[in-house]
N, C-alpha and C positions, 0 to 999 in steps of 0.2 A: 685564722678564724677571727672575726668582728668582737671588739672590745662590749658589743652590748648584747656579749650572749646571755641566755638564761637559761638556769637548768631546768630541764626536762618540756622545754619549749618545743614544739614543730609547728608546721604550716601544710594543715592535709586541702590541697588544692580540689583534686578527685577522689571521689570515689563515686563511681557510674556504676548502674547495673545496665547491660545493656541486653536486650531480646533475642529468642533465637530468630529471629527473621533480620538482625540487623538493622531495625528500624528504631525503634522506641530505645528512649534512654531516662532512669531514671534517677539523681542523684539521693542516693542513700545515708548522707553523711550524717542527716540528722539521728537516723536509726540506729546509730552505730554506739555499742557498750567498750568492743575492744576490738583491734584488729592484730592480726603476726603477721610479719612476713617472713619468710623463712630464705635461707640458703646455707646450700651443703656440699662441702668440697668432693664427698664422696658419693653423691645423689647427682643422676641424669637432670633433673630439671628443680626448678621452683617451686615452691606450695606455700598457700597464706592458708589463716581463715577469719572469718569474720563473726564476731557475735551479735545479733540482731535483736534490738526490743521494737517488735512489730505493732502495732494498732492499727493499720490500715491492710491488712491479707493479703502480702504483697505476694506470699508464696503462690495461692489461689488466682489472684489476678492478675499477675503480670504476664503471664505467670511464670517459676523456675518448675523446671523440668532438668535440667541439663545438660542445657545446649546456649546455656546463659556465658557472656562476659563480665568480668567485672575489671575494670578501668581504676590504676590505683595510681596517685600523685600523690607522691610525699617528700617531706625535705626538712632538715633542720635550719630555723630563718637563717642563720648566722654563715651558712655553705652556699658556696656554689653547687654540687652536686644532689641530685635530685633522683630519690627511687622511681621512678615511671617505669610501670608495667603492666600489660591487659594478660589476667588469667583466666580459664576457664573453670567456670562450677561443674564440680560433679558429686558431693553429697551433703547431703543436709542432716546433723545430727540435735540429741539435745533440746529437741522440741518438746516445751511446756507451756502452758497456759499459765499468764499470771493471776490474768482474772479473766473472767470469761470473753471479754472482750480485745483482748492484749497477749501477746506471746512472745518467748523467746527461743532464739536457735543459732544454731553456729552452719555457719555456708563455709565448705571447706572446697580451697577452688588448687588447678597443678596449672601447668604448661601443657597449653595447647599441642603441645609435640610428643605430651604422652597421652592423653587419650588418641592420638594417632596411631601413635607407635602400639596401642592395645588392639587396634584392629586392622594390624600391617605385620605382613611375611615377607622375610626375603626369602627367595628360594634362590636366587642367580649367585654364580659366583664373581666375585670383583677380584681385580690383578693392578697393582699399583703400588705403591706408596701409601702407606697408612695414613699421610695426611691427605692426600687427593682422595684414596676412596672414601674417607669419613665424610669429606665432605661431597661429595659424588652419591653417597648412599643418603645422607641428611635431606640435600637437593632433591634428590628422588622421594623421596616420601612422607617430607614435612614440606616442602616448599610452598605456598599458595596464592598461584598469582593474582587471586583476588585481594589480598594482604597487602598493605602499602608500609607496612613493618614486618617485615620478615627479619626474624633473627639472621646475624652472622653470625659462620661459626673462625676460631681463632687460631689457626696450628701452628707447632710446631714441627720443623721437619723429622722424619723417617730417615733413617741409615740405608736401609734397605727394601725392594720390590717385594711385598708378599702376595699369597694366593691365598684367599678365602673365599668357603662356602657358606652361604646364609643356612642352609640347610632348615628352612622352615623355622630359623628364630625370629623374632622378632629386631625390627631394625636398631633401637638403641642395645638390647642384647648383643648381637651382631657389632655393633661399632663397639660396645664394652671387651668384646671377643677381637677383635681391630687394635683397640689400643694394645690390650694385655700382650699382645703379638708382637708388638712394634717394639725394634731397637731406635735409640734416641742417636744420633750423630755425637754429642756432645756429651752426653750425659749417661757414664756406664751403667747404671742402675735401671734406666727407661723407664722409671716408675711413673710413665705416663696413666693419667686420668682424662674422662671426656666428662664435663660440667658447666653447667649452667649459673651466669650470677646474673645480677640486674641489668646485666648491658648486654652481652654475647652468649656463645655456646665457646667452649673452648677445649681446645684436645693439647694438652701440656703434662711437662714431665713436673712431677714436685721439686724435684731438683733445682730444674729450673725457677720455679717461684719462689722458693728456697733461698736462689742467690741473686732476687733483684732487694733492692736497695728499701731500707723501712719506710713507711710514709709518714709513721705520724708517734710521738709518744705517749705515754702515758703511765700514772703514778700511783702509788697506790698506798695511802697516810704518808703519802712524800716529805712534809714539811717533818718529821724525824729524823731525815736526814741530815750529819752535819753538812754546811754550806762545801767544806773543801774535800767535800767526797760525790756532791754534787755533781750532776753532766750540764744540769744548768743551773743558774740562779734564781732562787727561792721565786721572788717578786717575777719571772719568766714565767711561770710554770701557770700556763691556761686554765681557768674553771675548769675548760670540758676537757681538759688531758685529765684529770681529775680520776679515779676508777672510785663506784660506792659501793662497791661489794664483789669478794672472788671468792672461788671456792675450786677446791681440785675435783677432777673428773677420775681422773687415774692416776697415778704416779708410781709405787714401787710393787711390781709382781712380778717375780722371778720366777714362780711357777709355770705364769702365761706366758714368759719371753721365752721361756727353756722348748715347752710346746709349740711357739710360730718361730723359732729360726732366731731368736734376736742375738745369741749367743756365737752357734754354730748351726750348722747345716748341709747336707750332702745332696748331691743329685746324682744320677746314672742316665747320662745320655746313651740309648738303646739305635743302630743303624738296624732294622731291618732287611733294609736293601743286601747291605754283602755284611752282617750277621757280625759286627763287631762295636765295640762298648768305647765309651769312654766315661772316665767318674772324674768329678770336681766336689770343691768343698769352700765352706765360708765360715770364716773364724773372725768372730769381734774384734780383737785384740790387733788380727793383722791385716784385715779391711775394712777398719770402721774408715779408715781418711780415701777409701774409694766413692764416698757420697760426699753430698754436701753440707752441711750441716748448722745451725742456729747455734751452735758453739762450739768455740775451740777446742775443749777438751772433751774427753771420755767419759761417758755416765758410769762405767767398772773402775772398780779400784785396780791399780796394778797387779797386786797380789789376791786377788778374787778368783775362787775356786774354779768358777766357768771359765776364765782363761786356759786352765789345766785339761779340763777336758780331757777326755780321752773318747765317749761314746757320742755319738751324733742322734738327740734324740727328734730333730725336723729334718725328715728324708725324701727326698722326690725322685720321680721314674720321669725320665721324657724321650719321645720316641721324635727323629730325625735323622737327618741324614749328615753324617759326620767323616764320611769319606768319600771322596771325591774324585777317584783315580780317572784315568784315561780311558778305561774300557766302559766306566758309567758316561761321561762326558759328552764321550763318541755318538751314546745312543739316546738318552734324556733330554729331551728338546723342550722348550714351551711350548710348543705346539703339539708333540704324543702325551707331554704328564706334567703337567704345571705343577701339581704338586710337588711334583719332585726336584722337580727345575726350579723352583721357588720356595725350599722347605724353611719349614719356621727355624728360629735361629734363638728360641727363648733358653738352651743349653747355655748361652753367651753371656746371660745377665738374670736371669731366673732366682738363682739364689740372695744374688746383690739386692734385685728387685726386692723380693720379701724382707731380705732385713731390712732396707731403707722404712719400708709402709709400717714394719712391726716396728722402729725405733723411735716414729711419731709417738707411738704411748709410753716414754721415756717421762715428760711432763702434760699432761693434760689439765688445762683450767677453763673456770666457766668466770669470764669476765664482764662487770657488769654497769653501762656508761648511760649516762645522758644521752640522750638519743645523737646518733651520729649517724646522717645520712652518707657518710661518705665512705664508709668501712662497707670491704666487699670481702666475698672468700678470696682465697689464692693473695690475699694483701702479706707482707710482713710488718709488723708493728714491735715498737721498742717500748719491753713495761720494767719499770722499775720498782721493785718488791722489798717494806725493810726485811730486815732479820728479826726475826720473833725469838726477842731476849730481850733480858733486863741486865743483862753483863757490860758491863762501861764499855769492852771491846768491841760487841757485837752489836747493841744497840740502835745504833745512829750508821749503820751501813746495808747496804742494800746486802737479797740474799746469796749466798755465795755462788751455789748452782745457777742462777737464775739471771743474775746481776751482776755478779764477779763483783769481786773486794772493791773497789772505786767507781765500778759502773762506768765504765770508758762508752764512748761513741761506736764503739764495735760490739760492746756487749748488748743481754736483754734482748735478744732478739725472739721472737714468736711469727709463728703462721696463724693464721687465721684459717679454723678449718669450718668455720658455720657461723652464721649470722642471724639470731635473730629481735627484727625491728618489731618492737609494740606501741601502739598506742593506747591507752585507758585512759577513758573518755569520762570515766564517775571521776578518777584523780585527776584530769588531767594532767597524764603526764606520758613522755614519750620515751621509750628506754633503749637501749641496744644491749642485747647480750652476743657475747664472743664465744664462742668455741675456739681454744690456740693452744697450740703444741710445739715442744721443744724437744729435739732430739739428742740435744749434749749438754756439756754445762760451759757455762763461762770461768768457772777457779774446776783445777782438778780434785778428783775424790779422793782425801787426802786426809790425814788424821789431825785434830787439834794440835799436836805436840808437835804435827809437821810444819803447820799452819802458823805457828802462834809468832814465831818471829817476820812474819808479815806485816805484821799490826804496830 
C-alpha cells in the first residue's frame, strides 16, 4: 500500500440509481448519509443498503418501485482493488419525514440472482459432477443475455458423479443441496460452500481457503510488542495493517460444541436396498489433523473430559447404498435408477464435514479497519494480538492461542468469514469490519507451570 495513505479515506466513484426501464440514471452520491456493503461466507449472494436524506421525492419521481439498480464504485485511494458492483433494490425501510419537505430512508438492495432465484423452480433432475451441474443450473436460470456482466461462477472439482432432483426447490436451495452432496477430491471433509463476494460466485471447500496462503497482516496495539518477538519491524508495520477495535463474537461453549459434533459424533449409514447397516464415528482427539486448520495445535487440553467420552451426544441417520455386490451391479444401471447407480456418498465425510464448520466457532472476532477495499470473504489474513497482562512475562508477546509465543510467519492465521465496507458521510469516514475465525491455536492448551520454562 502507498506511503500517502490516510485513515478512514475512500474514493466512492459511483453510486447510480438506475431505472427499471434501463434508461434513466441518476447519481445519488450527493443523497447519501451512510452506505454497507455486506459479504458473507455463508450467504448465497450480496446485500448493501443505503441511507437516503431525500429533498427532491426521488422515491415518487424516479420512481423506485423495485425493479431499480444501483451501481456501486468504491475503493480505498491508496489500492488497486476496487469494490464495483450493480445491486438490485427491493425494500425500502425507515421512512421519516424530517421536515415536511425533506426525508429519510434506507434502500436495502441483494443480488440480482436472488430475486431470480425467488421466482424460479427446479423441477428436472441433473447427473453430473457437482461442479458442472452448479454451474449448468446457475447458467440455466441466472444467466442474462441482455447482461454485459454476468457473474462467473468459480469451482472446485467433485470426486464423484451425483444424481439430483430439483424437486420444486428453488435453484440456489437446489445448488446449496449440490454442494452439501458433493465429496471434495482433495479435501476429506468436503465442506464445500457456494458464495458470492465482490468479483464471482464461487462453489469451494473451506478447507481449501483454509490452506491458501495469507494476503495481508495486521496488528492490533502492536507497538507493545517487544521488537525481538516481533514478525516485523516496528518502523514496517503499515497505518492501515493497523486494527482500531476488536471484539469476540464467540469463543468458548462447550455446551454448543457437545450439541453440533465438535467433540464426537456418530452416524448409521442405513442400505435399504439389501437391508444392511454400517456405523462410523468422529472423535476430536483422533481426527482433528483430518482437516485443515489455522493452527497447529489442538483447541482441547490433553486431559479434557470430552476426549474420554464414552456417549455420543450428535448422532445422524443416513440412508444409501453401501453394498454393492454383483447381483445389484448386474441389474442397477443409469439408465433403470440413477439413483441408485449414483447414490449419495455423504456416509464418507458427513461427520468430518460437521466437525470442520462446527470448529470455525473455536475463535470468532469482529475485526475493525480503515477501510480496506481489498479484503474479500474466503481471504486468510495474519492478526497479531498482545497478551492482555501486566506480567513482565506475558506483557510484550502476542496472545498464545492466537499468535503463538513469538508470532512466527506461520502463525495468526484467520479466515475471513464476512465483510463489511461502510461509508459515513456525516464523519466522513470509511471502515471495514471483519468477521474471522480460528479453528486451532498456535501454542498448545497447556498449563502455566507447563508453559512457563518457555519464556
Amino acid at each position: 500500500m502507498a506511503t500517502d495513505f490516510r485513515l478512514f479515506d475512500h474514493h466512492l466513484e459511483t453510486v447510480a440509481l438506475v431505472d427499471y426501464r434501463r434508461e434513466a440514471i441518476v447519481d445519488i452520491k450527493t443523497m447519501l448519509v451512510e452506505i454497507d456493503i455486506f459479504e458473507d461466507l455463508f450467504s448465497n449472494t450480496l446485500s448493501a443498503s443505503l441511507v437516503i436524506n431525500d429533498a427532491n421525492g426521488l422515491i415518487e419521481r424516479f420512481p423506485i418501485v423495485g425493479d431499480e439498480y444501483v451501481i456501486i464504485n468504491l475503493k480505498t485511494p491508496t489500492l488497486d482493488e476496487t469494490i464495483d458492483i450493480a445491486l438490485k433494490v427491493y425494500k425500502i425501510t425507515d421512512r421519516k419525514y424530517t421536515t415536511e419537505k425533506n426525508q429519510t430512508y434506507t434502500i436495502h438492495l441483494t443480488s440480482d440472482e436472488m430475486t431470480k432465484d425467488m421466482i424460479s423452480v427446479v423441477d428436472e433432475p441433473y447427473t453430473g459432477y457437482a461442479h458442472d451441474v452448479i454451474r449448468n443450473v446457475f447458467k440455466r436460470y441466472f444467466f442474462n443475455p441482455a447482461r454485459a456482466d454476468n457473474p462467473e461462477v468459480v469451482t472446485s472439482p467433485a470426486a464423484y458423479i451425483q444424481h439430483d432432483i430439483g424437486v420444486g426447490r428453488q435453484p440456489l436451495e437446489f445448488i446449496n443441496h449440490v454442494a452439501n452432496e458433493a465429496q471434495s477430491i482433495e479435501y476429506p471433509a468436503s465442506n464445500f460452500l457456494f458464495y458470492q463476494d465482490r468479483d464471482n460466485y464461487n462453489f469451494v471447500t473451506v478447507d481449501e481457503l483454509i490452506s491458501r496462503e495469507p494476503i495481508d497482516k495486521f496488528y492490533f496495539a502492536d507497538q507493545a510488542v517487544e521488537p525481538d518477538r516481533h514478525v516485523m519491524d516496528a518502523d514496517r508495520v503499515e497505518e492501515y495493517q493497523k486494527i482500531i477495535g476488536m471484539s469476540y463474537e464467540s469463543n468458548l461453549d462447550t455446551l454448543r460444541a457437545l450439541d453440533e459434533g465438535y467433540y464426537s459424533s456418530s452416524m448409521l449409514t442405513i442400505d435399504p436396498f439389501t437391508k444392511t447397516t454400517s456405523a462410523s464415528t468422529y472423535q476430536y482427539e483422533r481426527d482433528f489433523y483430518k482437516t485443515k486448520r489455522l493452527g497447529k495445535y489442538s483447541a482441547v487440553s490433553e486431559r479434557s473430559d470430552y476426549n474420554a467420552a464414552t456417549s455420543v451426544p450428535h448422532e445422524k441417520f443416513i440412508a444409501s447404498r453401501i453394498n454393492n455386490n454383483d447381483w445389484i451391479s448386474s441389474r442397477i444401471t443409469a439408465d433403470n435408477d440413477r439413483s441408485r447407480f449414483f447414490p449419495t456418498r455423504r456416509q464418507n465425510f458427513a461427520l468430518l464435514q460437521q466437525a470442520a464448520f462446527t470448529q470455525l466457532n473455536t475463535a470468532r472476532l469482529n475485526v475493525h479497519l480503515s477501510g480496506n477495499s481489498k479484503l474479500k470473504v474466503g481471504d486468510v489474513i495474519q492478526i497479531y494480538i498482545p497478551m492482555v497482562s501486566y506480567d513482565d512475562d506475558y506483557s510484550k508477546i502476542y496472545n498464545l492461542f492466537f499468535s503463538g509465543d513469538h508470532g512466527g510467519e506461520n502463525s495468526a492465521k484467520f479466515l475471513i468469514t464476512s465483510v463489511n465496507n461502510r461509508v459515513n458521510f456525516g464523519a466522513n469516514e470509511y471502515t471495514t469490519t471483519l468477521e474471522v475465525v480460528k479453528n486451532a491455536f498456535d501454542e498448545p492448551a497447556i498449563s502455566e507451570a507447563e508453559r512457563f520454562n518457555d519464556f
